[in-house]
N, CA, C and O atoms as a GROMACS GRO file, in nm:
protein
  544
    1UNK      N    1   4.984  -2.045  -7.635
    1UNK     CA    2   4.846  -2.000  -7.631
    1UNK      C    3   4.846  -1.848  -7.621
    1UNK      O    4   4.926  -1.786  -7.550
    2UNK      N    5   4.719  -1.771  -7.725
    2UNK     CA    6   4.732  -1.628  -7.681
    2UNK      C    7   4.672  -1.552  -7.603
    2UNK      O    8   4.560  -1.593  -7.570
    3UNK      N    9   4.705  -1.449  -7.558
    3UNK     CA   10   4.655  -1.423  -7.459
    3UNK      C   11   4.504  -1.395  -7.408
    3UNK      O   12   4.442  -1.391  -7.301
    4UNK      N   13   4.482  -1.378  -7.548
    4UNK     CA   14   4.313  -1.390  -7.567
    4UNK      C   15   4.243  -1.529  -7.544
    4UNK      O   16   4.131  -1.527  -7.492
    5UNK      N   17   4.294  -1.639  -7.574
    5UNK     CA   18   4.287  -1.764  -7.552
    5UNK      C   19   4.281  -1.764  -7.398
    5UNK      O   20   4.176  -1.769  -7.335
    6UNK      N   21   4.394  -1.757  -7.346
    6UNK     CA   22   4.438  -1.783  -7.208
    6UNK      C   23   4.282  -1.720  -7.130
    6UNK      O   24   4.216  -1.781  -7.046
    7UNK      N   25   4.251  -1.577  -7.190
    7UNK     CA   26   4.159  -1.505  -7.087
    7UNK      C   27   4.006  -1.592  -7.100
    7UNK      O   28   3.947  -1.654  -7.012
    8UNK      N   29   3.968  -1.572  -7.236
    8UNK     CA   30   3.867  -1.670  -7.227
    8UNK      C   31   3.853  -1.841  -7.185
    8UNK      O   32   3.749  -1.890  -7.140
    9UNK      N   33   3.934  -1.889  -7.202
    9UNK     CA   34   3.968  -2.009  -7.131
    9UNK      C   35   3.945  -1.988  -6.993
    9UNK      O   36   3.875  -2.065  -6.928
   10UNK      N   37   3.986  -1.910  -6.956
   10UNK     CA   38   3.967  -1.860  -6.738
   10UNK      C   39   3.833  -1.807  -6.749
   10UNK      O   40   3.774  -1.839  -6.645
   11UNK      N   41   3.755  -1.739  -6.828
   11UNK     CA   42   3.665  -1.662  -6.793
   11UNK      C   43   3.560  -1.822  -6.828
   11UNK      O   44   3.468  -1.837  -6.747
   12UNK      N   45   3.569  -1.909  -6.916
   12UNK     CA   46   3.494  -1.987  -6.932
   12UNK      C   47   3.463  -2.096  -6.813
   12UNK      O   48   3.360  -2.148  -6.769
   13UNK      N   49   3.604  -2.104  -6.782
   13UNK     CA   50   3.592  -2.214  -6.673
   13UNK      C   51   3.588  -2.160  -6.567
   13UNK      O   52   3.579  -2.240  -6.475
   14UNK      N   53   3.593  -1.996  -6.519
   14UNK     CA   54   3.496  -1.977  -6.419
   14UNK      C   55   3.364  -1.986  -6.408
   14UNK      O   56   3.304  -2.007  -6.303
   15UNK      N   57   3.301  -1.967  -6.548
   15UNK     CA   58   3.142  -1.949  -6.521
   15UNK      C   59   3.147  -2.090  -6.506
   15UNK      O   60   3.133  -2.134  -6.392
   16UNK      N   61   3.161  -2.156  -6.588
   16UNK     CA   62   3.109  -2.312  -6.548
   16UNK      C   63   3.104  -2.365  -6.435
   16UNK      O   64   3.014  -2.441  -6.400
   17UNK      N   65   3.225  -2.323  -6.349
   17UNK     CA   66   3.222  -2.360  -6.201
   17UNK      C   67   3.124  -2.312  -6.136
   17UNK      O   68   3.067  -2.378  -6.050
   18UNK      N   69   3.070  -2.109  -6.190
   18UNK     CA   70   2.983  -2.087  -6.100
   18UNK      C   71   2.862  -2.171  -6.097
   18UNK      O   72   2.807  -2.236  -6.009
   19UNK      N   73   2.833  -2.146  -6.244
   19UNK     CA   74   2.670  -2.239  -6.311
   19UNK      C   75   2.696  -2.372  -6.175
   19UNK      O   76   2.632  -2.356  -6.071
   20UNK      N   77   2.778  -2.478  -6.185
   20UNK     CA   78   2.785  -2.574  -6.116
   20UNK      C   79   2.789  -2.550  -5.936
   20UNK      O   80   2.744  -2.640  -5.864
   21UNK      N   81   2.831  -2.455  -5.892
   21UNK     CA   82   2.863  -2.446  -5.753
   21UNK      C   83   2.733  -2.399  -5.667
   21UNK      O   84   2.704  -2.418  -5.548
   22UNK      N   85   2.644  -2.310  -5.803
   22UNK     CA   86   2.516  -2.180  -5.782
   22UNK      C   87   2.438  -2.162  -5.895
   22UNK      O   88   2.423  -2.068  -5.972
   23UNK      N   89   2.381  -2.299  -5.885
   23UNK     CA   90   2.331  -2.285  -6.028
   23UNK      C   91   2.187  -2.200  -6.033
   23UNK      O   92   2.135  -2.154  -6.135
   24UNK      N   93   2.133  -2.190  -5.884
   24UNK     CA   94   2.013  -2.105  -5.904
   24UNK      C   95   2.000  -1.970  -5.887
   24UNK      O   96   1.897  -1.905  -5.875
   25UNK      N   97   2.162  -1.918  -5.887
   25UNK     CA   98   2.199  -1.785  -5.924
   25UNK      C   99   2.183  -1.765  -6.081
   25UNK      O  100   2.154  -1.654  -6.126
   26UNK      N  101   2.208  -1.897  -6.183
   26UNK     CA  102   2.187  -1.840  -6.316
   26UNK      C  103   2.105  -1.862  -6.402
   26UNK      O  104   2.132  -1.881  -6.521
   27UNK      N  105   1.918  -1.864  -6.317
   27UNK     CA  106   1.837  -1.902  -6.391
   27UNK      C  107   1.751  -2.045  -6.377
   27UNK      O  108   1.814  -2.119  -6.302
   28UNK      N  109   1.634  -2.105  -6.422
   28UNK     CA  110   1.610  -2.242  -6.409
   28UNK      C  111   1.713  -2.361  -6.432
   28UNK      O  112   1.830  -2.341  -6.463
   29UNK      N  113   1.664  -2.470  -6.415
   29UNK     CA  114   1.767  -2.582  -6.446
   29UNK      C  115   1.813  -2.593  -6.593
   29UNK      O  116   1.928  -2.586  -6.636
   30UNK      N  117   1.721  -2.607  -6.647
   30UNK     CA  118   1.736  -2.627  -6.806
   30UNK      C  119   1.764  -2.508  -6.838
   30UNK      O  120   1.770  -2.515  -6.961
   31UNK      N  121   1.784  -2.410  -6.812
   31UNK     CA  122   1.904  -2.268  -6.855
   31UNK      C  123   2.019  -2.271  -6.816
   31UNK      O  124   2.109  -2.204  -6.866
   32UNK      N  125   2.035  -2.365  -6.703
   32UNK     CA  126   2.180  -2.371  -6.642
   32UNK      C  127   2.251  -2.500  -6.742
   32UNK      O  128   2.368  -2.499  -6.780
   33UNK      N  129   2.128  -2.632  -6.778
   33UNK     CA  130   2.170  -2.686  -6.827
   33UNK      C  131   2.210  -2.626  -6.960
   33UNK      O  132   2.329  -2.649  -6.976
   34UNK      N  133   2.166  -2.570  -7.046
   34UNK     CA  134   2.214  -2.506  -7.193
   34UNK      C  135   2.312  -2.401  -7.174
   34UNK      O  136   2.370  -2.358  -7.274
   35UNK      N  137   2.339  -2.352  -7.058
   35UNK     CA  138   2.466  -2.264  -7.071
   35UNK      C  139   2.552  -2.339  -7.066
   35UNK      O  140   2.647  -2.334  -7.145
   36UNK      N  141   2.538  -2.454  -6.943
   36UNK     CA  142   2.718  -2.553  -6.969
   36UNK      C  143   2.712  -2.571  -7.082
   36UNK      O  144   2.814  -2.539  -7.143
   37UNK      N  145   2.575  -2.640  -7.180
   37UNK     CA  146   2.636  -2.686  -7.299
   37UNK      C  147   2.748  -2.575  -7.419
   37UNK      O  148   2.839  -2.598  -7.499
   38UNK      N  149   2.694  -2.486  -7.382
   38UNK     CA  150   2.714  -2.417  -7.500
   38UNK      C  151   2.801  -2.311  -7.410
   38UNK      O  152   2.784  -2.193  -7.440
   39UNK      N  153   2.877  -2.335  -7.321
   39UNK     CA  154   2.983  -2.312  -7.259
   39UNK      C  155   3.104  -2.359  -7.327
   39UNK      O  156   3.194  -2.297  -7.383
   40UNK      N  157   3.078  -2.525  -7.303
   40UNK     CA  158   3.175  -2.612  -7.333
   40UNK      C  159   3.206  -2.626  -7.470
   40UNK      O  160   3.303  -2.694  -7.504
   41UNK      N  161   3.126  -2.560  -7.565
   41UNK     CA  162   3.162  -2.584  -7.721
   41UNK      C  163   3.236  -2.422  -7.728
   41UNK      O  164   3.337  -2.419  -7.797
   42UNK      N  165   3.206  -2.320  -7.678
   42UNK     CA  166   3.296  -2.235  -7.690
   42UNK      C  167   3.416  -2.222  -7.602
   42UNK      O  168   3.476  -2.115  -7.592
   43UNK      N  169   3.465  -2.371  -7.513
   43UNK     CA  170   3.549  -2.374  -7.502
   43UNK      C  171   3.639  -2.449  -7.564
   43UNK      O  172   3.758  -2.420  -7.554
   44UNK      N  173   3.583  -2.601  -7.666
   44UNK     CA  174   3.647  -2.633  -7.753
   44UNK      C  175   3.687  -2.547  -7.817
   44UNK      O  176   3.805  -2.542  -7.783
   45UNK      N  177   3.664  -2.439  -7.921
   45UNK     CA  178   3.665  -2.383  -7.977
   45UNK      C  179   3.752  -2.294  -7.939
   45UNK      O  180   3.848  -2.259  -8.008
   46UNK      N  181   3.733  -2.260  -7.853
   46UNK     CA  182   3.871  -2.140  -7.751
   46UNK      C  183   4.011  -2.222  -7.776
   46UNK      O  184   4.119  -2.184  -7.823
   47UNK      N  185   3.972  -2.338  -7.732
   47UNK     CA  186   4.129  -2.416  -7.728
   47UNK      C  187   4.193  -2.442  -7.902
   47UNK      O  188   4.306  -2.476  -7.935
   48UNK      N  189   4.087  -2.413  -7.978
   48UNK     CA  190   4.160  -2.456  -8.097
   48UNK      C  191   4.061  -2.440  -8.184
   48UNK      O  192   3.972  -2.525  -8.180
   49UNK      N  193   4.053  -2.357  -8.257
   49UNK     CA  194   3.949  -2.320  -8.392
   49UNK      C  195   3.963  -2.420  -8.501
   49UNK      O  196   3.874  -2.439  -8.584
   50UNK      N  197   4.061  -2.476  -8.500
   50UNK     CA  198   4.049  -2.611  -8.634
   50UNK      C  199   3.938  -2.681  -8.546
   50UNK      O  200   3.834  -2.697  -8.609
   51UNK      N  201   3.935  -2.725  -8.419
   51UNK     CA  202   3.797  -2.819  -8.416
   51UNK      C  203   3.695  -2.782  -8.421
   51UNK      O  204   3.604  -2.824  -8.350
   52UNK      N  205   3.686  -2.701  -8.498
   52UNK     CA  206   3.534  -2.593  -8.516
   52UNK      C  207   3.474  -2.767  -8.568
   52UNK      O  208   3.357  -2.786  -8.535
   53UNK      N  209   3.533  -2.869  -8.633
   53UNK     CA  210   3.396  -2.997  -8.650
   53UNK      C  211   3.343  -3.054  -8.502
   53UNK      O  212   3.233  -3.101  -8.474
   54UNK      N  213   3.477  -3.031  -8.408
   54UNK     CA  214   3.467  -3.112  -8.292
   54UNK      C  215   3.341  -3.033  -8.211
   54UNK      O  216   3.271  -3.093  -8.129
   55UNK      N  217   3.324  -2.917  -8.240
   55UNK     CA  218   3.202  -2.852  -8.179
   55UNK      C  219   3.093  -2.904  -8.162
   55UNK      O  220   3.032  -2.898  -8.056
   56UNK      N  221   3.043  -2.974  -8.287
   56UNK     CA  222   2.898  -3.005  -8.319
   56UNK      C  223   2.872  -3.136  -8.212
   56UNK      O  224   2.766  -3.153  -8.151
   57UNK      N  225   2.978  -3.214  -8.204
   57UNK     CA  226   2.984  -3.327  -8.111
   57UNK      C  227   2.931  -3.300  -7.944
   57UNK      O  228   2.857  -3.357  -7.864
   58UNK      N  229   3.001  -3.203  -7.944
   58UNK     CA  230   2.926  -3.187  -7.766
   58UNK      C  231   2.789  -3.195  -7.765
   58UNK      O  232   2.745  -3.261  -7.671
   59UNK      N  233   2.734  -3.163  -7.816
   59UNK     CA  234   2.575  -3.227  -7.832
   59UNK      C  235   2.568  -3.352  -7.825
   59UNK      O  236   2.538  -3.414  -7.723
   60UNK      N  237   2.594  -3.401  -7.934
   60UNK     CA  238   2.598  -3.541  -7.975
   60UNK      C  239   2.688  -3.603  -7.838
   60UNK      O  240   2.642  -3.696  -7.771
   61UNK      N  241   2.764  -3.567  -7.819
   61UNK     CA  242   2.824  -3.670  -7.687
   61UNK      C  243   2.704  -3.624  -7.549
   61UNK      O  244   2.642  -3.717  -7.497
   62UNK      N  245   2.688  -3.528  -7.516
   62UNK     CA  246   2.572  -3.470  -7.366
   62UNK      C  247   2.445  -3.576  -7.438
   62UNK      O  248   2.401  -3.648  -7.348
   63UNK      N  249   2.386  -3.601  -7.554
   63UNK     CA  250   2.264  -3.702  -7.551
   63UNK      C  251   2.303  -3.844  -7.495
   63UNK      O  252   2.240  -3.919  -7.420
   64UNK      N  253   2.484  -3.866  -7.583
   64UNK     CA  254   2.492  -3.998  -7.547
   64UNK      C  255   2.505  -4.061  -7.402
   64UNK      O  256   2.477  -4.169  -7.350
   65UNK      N  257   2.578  -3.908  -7.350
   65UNK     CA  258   2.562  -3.950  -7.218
   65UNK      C  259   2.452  -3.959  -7.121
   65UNK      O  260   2.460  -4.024  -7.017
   66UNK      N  261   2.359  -3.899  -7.155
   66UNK     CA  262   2.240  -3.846  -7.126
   66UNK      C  263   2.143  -4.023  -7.094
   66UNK      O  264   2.093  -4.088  -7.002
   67UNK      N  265   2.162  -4.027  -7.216
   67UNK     CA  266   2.110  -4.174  -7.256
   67UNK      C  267   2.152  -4.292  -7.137
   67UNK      O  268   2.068  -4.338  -7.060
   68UNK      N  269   2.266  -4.325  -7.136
   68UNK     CA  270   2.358  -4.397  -7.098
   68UNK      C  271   2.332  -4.372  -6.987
   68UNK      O  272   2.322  -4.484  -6.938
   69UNK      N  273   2.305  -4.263  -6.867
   69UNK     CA  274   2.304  -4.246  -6.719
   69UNK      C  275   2.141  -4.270  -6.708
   69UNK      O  276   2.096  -4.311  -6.601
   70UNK      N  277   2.046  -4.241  -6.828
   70UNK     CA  278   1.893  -4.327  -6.794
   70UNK      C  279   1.845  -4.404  -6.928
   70UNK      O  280   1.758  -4.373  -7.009
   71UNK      N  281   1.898  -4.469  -6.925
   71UNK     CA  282   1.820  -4.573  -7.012
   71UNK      C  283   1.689  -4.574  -7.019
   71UNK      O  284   1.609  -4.570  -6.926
   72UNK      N  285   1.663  -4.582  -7.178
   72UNK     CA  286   1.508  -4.634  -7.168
   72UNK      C  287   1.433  -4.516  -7.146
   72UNK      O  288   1.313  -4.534  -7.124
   73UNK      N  289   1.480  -4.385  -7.146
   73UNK     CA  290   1.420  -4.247  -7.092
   73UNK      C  291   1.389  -4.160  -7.232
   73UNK      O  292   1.452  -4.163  -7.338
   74UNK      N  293   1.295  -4.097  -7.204
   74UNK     CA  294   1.245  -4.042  -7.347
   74UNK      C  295   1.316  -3.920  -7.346
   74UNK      O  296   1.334  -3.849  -7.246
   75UNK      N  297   1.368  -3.891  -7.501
   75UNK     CA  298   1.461  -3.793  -7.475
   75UNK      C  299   1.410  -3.654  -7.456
   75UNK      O  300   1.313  -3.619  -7.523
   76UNK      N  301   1.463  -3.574  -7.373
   76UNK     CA  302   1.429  -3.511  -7.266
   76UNK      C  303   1.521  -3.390  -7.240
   76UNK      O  304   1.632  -3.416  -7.286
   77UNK      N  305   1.518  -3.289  -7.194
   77UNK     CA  306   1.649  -3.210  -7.143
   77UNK      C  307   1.672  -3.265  -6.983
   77UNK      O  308   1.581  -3.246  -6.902
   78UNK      N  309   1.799  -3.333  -6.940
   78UNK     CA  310   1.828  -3.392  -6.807
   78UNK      C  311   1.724  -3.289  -6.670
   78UNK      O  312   1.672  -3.339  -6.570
   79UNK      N  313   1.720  -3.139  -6.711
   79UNK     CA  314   1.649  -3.094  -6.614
   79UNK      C  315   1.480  -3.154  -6.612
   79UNK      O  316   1.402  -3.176  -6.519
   80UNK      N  317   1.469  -3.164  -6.728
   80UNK     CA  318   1.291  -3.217  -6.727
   80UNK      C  319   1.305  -3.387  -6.681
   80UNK      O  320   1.219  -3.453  -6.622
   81UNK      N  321   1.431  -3.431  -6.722
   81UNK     CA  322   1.430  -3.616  -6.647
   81UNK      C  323   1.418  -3.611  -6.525
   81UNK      O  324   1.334  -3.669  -6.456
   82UNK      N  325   1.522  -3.524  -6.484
   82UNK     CA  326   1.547  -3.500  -6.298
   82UNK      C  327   1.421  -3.455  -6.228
   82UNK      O  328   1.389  -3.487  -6.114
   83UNK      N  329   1.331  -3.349  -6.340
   83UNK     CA  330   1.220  -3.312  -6.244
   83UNK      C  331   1.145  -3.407  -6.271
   83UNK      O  332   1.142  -3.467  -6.164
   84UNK      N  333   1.068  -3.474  -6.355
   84UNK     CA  334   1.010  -3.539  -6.384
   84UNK      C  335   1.039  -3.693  -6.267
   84UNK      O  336   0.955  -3.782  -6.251
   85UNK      N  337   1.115  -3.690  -6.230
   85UNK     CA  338   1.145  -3.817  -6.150
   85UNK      C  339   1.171  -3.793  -6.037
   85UNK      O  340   1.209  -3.870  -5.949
   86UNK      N  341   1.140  -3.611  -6.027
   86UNK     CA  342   1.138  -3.601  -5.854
   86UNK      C  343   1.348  -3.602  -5.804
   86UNK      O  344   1.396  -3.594  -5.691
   87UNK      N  345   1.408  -3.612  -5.913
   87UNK     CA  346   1.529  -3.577  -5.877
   87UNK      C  347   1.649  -3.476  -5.889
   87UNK      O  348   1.772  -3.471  -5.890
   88UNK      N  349   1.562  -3.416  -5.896
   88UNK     CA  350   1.606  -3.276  -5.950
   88UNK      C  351   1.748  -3.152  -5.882
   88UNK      O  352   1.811  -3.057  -5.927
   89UNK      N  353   1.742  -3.221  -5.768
   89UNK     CA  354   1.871  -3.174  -5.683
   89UNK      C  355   2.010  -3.231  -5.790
   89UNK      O  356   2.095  -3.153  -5.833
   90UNK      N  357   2.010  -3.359  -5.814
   90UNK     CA  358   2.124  -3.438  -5.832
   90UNK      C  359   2.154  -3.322  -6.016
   90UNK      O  360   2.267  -3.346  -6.060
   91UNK      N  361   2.096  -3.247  -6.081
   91UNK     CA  362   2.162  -3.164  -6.186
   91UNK      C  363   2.316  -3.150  -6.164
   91UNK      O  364   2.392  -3.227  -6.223
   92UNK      N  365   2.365  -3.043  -6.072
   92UNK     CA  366   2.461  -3.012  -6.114
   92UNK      C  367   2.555  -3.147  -6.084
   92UNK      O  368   2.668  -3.135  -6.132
   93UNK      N  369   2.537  -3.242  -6.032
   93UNK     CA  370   2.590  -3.369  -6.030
   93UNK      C  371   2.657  -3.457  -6.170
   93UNK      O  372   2.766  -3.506  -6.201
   94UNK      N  373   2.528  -3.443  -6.228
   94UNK     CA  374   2.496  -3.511  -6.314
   94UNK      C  375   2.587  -3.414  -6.445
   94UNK      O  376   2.664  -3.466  -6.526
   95UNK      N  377   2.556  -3.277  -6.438
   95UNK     CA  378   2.602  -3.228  -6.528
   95UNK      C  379   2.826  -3.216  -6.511
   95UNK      O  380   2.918  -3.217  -6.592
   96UNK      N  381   2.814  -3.206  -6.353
   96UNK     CA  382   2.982  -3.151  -6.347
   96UNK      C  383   3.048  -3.352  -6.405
   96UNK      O  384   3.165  -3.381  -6.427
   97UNK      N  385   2.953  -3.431  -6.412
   97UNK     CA  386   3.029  -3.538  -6.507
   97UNK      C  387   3.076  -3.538  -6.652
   97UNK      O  388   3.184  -3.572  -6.702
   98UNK      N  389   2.959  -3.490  -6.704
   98UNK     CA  390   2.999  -3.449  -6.828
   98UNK      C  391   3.103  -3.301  -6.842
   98UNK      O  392   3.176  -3.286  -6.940
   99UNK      N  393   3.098  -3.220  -6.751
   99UNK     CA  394   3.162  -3.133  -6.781
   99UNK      C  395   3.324  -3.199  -6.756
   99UNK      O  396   3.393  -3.216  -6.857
  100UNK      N  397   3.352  -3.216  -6.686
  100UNK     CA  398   3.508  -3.335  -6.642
  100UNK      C  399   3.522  -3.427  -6.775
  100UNK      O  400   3.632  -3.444  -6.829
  101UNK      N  401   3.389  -3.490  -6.828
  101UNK     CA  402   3.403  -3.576  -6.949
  101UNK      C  403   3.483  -3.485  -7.062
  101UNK      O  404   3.593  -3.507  -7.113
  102UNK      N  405   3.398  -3.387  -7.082
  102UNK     CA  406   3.436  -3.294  -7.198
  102UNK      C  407   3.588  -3.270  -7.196
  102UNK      O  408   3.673  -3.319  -7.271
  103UNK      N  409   3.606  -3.177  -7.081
  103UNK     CA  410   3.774  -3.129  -7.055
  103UNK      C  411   3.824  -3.277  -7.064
  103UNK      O  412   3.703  -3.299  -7.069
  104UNK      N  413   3.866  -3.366  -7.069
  104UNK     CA  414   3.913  -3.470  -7.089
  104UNK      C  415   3.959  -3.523  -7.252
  104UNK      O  416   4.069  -3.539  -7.305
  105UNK      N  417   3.778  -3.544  -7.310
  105UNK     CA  418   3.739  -3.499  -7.406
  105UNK      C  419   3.846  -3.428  -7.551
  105UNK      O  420   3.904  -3.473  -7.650
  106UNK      N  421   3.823  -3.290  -7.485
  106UNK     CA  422   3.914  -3.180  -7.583
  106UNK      C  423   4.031  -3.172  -7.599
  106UNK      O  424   4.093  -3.113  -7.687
  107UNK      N  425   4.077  -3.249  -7.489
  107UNK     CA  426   4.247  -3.248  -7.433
  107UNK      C  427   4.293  -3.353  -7.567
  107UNK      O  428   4.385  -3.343  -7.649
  108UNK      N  429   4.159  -3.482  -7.544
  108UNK     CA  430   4.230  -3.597  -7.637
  108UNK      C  431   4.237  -3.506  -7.798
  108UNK      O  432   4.333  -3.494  -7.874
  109UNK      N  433   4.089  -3.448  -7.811
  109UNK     CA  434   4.106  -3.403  -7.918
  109UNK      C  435   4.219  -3.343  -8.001
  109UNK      O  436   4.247  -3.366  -8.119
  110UNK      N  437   4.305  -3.226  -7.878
  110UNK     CA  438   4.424  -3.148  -7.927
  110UNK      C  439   4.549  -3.238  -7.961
  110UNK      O  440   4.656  -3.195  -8.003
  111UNK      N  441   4.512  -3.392  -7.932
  111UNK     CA  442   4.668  -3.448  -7.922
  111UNK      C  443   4.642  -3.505  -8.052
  111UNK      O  444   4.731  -3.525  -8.134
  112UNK      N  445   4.508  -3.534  -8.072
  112UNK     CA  446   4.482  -3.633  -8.210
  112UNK      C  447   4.526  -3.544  -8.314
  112UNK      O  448   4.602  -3.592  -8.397
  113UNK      N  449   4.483  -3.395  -8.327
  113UNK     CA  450   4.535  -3.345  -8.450
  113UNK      C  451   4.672  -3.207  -8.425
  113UNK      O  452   4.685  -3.090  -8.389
  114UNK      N  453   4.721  -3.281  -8.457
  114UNK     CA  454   4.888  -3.163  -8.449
  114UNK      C  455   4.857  -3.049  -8.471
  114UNK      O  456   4.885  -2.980  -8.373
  115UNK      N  457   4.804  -2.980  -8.568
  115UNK     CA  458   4.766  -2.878  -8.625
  115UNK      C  459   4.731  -2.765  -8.568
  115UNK      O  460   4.784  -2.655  -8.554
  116UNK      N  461   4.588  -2.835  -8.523
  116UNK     CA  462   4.523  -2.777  -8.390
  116UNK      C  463   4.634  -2.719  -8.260
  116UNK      O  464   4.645  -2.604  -8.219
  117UNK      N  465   4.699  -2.824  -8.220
  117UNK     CA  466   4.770  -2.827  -8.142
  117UNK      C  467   4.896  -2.664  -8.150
  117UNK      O  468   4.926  -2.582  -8.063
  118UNK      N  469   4.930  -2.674  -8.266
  118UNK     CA  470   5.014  -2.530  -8.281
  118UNK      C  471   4.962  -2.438  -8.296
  118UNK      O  472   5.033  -2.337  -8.288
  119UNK      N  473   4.847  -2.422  -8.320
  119UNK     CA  474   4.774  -2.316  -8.329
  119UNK      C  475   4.768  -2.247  -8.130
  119UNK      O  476   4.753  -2.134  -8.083
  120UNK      N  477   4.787  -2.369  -8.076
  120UNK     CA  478   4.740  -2.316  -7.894
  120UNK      C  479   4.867  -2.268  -7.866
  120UNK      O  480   4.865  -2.157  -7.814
  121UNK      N  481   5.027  -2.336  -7.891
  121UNK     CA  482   5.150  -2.292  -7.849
  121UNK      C  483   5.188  -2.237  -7.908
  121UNK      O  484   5.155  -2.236  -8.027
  122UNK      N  485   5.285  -2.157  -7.853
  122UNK     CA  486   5.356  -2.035  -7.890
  122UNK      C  487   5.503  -2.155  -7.925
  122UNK      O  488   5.549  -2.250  -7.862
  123UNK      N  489   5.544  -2.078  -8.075
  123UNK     CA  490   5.644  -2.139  -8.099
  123UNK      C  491   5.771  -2.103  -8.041
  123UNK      O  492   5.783  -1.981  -8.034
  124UNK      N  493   5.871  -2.170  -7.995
  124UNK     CA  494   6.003  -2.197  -7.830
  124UNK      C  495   6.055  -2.085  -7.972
  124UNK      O  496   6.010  -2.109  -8.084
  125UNK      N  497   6.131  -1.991  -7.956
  125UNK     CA  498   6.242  -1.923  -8.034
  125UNK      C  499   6.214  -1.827  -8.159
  125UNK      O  500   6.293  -1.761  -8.227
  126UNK      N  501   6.069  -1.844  -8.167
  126UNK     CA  502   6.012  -1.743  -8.262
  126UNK      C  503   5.913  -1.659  -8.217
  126UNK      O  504   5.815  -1.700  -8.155
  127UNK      N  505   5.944  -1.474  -8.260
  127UNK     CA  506   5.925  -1.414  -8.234
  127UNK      C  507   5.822  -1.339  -8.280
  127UNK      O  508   5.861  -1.246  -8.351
  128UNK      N  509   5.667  -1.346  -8.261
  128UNK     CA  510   5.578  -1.250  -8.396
  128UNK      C  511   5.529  -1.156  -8.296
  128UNK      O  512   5.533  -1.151  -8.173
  129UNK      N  513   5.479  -1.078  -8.394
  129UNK     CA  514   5.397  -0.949  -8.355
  129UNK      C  515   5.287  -0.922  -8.273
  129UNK      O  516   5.183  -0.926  -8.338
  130UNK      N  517   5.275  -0.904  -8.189
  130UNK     CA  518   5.152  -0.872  -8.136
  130UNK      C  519   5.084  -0.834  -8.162
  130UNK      O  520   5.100  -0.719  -8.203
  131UNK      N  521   4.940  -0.894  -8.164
  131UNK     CA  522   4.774  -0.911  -8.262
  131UNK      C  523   4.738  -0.782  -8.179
  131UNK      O  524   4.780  -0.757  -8.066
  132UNK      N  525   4.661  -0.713  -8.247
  132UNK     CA  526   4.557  -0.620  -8.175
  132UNK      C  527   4.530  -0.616  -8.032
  132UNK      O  528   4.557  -0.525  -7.953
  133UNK      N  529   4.467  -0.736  -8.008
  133UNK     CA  530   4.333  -0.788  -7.866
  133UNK      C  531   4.460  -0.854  -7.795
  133UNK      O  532   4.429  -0.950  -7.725
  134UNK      N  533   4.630  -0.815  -7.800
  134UNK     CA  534   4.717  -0.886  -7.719
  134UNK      C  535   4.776  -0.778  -7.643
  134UNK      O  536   4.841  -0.796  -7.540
  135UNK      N  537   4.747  -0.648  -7.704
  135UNK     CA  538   4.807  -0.544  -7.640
  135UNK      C  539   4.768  -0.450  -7.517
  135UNK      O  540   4.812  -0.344  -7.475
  136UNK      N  541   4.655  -0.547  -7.477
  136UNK     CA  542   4.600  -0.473  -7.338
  136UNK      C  543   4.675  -0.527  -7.248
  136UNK      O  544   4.662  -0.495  -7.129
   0.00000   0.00000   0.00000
């Protein structure tokens, strides 16, 4: 992995922790909720630019889950379900599941396609040049 990788990878999964730990340090609910989202697709993406398809899915997986934890619920952003039902504390709850889902998620993703996968490791015995954004 390069080192640019490595940094944004840490810088990503710190904010996410903060959003989750203090989330009304970063804004309403449904701002906290759209930053994890779109946290977590630029961290697919951090981990491996071939799944630039796997991106579009984090959406598509946060509805399905969305769905699946309220049935029968009109679709909604989880902060307007939670307020709307008077439960509005349980967010970052609700959201640090899917966020654990995801990292789980991306991990499977990197094993399914090899490709991807070399793109994150540094090859054991070969030696290249250092990129621009590696030399700080």
């Amino acid at each position: 992995m390069s080192l640019l990788q490595r940094t944004l990878l840490e810088f990503i999964d710190e904010r996410l922790e903060s959003l989750l730990r203090v989330p009304e340090m970063w804004g309403s609910d449904e701002s906290v909720e759209l930053q994890v989202l779109q946290l977590l697709e630029l961290r697919l993406l951090t981990l491996s630019p071939s799944l630039k398809e796997e991106v579009a899915r984090v959406q598509q997986e946060y509805v399905r889950y969305i769905r699946e934890m309220f049935p029968g619920e009109p679709p909604e952003s989880l902060a307007a379900l939670l307020s709307r039902q008077g439960r509005g504390a349980e967010l970052t709850r609700v959201l640090r599941g899917f966020v654990d889902m995801e990292r789980r998620r991306a991990q499977e993703a990197l094993e399914r396609f090899p490709s991807g996968r070399r793109l994150l490791d540094d090859v054991p015995g070969q030696q290249r040049p250092l990129r621009h954004y590696e030399l700080n």
